[in-house]
N, C-alpha and C positions, 0 to 999 in steps of 0.2 A: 860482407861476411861470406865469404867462396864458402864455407862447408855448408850451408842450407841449402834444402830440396827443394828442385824447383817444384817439384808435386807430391802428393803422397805416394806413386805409387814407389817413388824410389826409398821410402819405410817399411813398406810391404816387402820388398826385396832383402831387407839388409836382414839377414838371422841372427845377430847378436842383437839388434836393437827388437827382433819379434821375443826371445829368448826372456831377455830383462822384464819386459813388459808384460810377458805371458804370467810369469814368477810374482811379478811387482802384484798384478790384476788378482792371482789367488790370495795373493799377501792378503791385499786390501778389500778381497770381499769377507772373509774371515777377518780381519782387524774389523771393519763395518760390523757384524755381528758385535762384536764385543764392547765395540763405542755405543751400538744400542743398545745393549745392557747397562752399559756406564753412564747412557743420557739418562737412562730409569729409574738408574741409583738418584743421579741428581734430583729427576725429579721428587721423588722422595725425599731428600733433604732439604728440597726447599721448598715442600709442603707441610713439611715436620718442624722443621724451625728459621726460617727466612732467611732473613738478614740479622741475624742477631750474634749476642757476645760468646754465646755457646758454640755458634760453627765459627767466630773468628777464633777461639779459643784452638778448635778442631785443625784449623790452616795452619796455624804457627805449629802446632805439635808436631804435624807432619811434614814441617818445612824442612828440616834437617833431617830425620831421618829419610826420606824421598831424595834429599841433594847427594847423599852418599850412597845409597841405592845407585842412584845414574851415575855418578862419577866415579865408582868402583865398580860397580856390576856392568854400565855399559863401557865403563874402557878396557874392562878385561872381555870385553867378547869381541872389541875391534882389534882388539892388541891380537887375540888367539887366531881370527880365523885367518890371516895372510900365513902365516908361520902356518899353521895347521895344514892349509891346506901346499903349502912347499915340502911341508915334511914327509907329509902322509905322496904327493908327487913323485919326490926325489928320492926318500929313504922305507917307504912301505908303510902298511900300516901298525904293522909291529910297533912302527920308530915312534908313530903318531900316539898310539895308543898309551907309551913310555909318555911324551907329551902332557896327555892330557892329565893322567894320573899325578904328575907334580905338578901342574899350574890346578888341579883340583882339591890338592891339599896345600898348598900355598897359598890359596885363594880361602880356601875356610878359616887358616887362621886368620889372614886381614880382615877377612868381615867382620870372625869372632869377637876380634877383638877391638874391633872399632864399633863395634854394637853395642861392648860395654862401655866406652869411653862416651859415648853419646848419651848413655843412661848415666853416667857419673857424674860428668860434667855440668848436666841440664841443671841444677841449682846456679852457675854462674854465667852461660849464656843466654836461658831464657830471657832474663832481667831485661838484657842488653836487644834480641830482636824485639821481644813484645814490651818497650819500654813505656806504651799507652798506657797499659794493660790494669787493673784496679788488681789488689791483692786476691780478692777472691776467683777474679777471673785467669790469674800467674797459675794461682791453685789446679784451677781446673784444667789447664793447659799443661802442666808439668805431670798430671797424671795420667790424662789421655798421649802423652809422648813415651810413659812409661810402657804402655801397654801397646803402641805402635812398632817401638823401635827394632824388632825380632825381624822387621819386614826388610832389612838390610842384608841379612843374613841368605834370608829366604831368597830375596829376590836377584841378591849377586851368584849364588849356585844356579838359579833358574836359568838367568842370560848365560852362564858360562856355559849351562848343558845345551840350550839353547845353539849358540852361535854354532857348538858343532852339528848339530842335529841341520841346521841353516846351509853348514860348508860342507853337507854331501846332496845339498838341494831337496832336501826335506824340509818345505816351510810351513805344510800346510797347519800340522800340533803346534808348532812353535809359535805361530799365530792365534791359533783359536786360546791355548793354553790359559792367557791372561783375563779370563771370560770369569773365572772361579771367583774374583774375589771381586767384584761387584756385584755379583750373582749371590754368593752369599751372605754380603752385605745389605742387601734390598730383602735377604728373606729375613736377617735377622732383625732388624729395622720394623716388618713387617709382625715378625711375629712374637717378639720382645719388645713391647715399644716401653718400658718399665727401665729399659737400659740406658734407653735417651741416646746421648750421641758416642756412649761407650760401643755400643753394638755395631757403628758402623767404623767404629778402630779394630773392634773384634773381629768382624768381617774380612779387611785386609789382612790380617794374621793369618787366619783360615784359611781364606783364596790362594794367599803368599804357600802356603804349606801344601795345600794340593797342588797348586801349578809345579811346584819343584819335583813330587812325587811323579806327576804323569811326565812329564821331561826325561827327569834321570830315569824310569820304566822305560820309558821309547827308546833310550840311548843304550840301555843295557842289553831289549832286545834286537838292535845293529849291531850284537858282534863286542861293543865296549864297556871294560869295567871302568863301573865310578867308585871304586876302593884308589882313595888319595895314596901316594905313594911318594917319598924323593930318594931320589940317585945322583944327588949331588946336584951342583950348579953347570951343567954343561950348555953344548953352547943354544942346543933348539931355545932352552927355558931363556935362556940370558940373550935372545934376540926377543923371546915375549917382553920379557920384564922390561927391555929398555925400547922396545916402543911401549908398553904399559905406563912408563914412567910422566912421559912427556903427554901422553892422552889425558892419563889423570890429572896433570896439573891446570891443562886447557878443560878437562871437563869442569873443575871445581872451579876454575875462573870464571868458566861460562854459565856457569849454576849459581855460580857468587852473586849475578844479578839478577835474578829470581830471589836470593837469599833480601839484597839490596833492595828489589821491589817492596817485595813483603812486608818488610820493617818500615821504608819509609809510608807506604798505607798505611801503617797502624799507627803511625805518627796525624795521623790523619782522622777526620772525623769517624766514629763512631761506625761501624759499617762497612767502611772502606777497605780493608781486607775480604772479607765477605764479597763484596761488588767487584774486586778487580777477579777475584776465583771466577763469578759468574760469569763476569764478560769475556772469561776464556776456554767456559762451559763449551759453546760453538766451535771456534777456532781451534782450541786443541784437542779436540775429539779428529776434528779433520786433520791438521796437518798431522797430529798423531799417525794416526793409517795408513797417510798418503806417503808421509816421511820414512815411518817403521817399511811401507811396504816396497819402496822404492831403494833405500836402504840395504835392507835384506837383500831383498832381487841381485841391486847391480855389486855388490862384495865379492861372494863368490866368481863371478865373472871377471870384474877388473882384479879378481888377483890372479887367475887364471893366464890372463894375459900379461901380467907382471912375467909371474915365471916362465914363459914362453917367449919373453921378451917380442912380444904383438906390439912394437911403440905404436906404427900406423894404424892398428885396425884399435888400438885403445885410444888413440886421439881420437878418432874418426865416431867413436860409437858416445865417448864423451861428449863432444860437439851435439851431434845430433839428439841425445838424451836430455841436454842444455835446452835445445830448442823447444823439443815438444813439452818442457814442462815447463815453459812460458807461456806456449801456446794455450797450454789450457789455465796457467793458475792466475794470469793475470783476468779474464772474463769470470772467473770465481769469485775474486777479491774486489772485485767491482760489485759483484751482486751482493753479496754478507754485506759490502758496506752503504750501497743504499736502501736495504731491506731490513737495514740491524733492527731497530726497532721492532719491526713487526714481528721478528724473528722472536728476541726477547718478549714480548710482548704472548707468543703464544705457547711457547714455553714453558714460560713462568710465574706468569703475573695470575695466582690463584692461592687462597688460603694467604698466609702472612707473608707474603709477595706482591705489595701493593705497587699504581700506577707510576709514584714516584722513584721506588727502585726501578723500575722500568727504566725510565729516562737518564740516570745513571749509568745502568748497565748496557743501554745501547751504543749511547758513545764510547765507551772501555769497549767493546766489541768491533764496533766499527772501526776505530784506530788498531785492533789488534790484529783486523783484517789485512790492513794493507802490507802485514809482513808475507802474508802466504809465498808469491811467486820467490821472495827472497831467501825464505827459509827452505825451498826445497830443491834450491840449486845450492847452498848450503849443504843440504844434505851430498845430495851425488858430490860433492866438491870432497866432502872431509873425508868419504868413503873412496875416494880414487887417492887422497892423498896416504890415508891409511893402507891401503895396496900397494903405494910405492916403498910402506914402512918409513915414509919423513912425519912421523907426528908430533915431531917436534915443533911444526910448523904450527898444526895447530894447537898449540900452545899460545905463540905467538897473536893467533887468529883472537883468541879466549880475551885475552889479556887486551887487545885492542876493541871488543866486544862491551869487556865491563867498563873500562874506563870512557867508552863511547854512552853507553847505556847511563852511567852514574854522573854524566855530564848534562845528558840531554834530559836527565829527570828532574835534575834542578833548576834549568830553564823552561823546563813545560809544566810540571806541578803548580805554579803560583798562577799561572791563566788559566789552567785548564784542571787542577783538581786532581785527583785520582785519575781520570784519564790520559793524564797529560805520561803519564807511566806506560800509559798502552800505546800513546803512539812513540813513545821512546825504544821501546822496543823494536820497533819497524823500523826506525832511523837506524838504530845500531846495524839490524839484519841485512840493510843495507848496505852499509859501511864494511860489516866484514863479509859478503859476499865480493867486493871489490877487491878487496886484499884477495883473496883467495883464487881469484878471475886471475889477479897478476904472477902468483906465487906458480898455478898449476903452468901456465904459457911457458914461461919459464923453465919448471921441470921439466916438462914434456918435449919441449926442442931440444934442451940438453941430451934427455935419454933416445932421442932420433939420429944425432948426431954422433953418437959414440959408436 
């Protein structure tokens, strides 16, 4: 492998890989705040009501509204910020500011109105993910979805203001922002506990509503109106929308097996929904911060070098971005997974969180460990392909994701239980980081040689 350092100090030197990682490191101390609030919430809910049919009831509600939140809200922030930041480059900020005004009212109607579609529909899909489910517990799950679902809204304006606030290298609001609504979740929890598990659906409403507020406030005082606006389909919009198109197909395929996990747990004993959330209490707090923060960081940069046509110095910082985050995530996912237990064990195991979900939940954690180093060269992966504007690709990537994931669950579930789902996850992560290994070589020699 010729692009690896023979030492560190030739990291110390390169300024585009100290740049990233300056950006990534604010990211992810500001994301850490907010995972500590969100481990707190946890705790709270699983001193509040354990393992039981109330919070599996809780998981399913927010299964779909959550899948459309990221697959609308985050593929319009990956679609915006190449284009945005070419525009606002090439044509000024005038041009940009036209931009965002119509993917801002373009975007509110797609949420709008897949916000209601999700509240309409829920009499004939819930049936079919929580098909476990006893009547009274259908009940309680199609009401707590009702009062969730606003948070698709909320949260696809948020990432939109977001990713621009991100592509003039403002990250630090853009980070902390997401803090509201487990924060107010754990006070209402705390101080309504008469609401039961309503309060912590409320909560996300809430948080979802301020995070937008302080966003669009931040973005208003840089100079930009968020008054939605369209002037036609011209072509800045019609380069968003048709990388917009292909993101979203690859995010909902890739969300499809989250949708796929879910359902097949509650096919499952008693709990089993519940237990797999837990076991991913650890794990996705972390790759969360580390993904969000590494994410953020390197976008604005590798699209920077898009338009500058940098092929070399964007090979070159790829590469080495590759490496150091092997370097560190594989001694990570070594430790979570021989520690899980203890991990879960001091976490949770208090109030109706007995010794036995323990033993459960360490194994789903352990196997969900072992995707860390995969999932965050994943990330840099989709974010430099998103900069080249082929997200087509990762469409492709999604689509080989699920049908990997929906494979390996039906051979791991019958030995392994509920867990056998968490380490299906990690086989997949693997499998489409390989495709993506192959797909970027490729592009990237192509764009050298032109």
């Amino acid at each position: 492998m010729r692009y690896l350092p023979n030492d560190w100090k030739s990291f110390k030197g390169d300024s585009s890989i100290r740049r990233i990682f300056g950006a990534a490191l604010t990211v992810a101390l500001l994301a850490t705040l907010v995972k500590l609030v969100t481990i707190a919430q946890e705790l709270v809910v699983a001193y509040r009501f354990g393992i039981s049919d109330t919070l599996d009831a809780f998981w399913i509600a927010l299964l779909v509204p959550s899948l459309f939140t990221y697959v609308l809200g985050g593929s319009l922030n990956v679609a915006l910020i190449p284009s945005f930041i070419q525009v606002r480059e090439h044509d000024g900020v005038a041009a940009a500011q036209k931009l965002l005004s119509e993917v801002t009212g373009w975007s509110i109607a797609l949420l709008g109105i897949t916000t209601l579609v999700i509240i309409g529909a829920a009499p004939f899909y819930l049936p079919l993910i929580a098909s476990g489910f006893s009547p009274e517990k259908l009940a309680l799950t199609s009401r707590l979805l009702y009062v969730i679902a606003p948070i698709v809204l909320l949260g696809g304006i948020a990432n939109l203001w977001g990713a621009v606030l991100n592509s003039g290298e403002r990250f630090a609001l853009v980070a902390l922002a997401p803090i509201t609504a487990p924060a107010i979740s754990v006070l209402l929890l705390l101080a309504v506990p008469s609401w039961g598990i309503f309060a912590l659906a409320a909560g996300m409403v809430c948080g979802g509503t301020l995070e937008m507020i302080l966003l669009g406030t931040a973005l208003n005082r840089r100079g930009f109106s968020l008054r939605p606006r369209w002037s036609g389909y011209g072509k800045h919009l019609r380069q968003v929308t048709n990388q917009f198109t292909p993101k979203m197909a690859g995010a909902f395929l890739r969300s499809g097996s989250s949708l796929v996990d879910q359902a097949m747990a509650a096919m499952l004993l008693a709990g089993s929904v519940a237990a797999l959330n837990y076991g991913y209490r650890v794990i996705g707090p972390l790759i969360g911060v580390a993904g969000t923060a590494l994410g953020t960081a390197v976008t604005p940069y590798f699209s920077k070098m898009v338009v500058g046509n940098e092929w070399k110095d964007l090979s070159h910082t790829f590469k080495r971005c590759l490496f150091l985050i092997f370097l560190i995530t594989v001694p990570t996912a070594a430790m979570l997974f021989i520690f899980s237990e203890a991990i879960v064990q001091f976490l949770f195991q208090r109030g109706s969180f007995m010794a036995r979900d323990t033993a459960v939940v360490a194994q789903i954690q352990s196997f969900y460990a072992l995707q860390i180093p995969f999932y965050m060269a994943n990330v840099l992966a989709t974010r430099l392909i998103s900069s080249l504007l082929t997200n087509y690709l990762l469409m492709w990537s999604a689509a080989i994701y699920l049908v990997t994931g929906i494979t390996f669950n039906l051979l791991l579930i019958k030995p392994l239980g509920v867990a056998g789902i968490a380490l299906s996850t990690s086989c997949a992560s693997l499998i489409n980081f390989t495709f993506l290994s192959y797909c970027l070589t490729r592009l990237l020699r192509e764009r050298k040689t032109k």
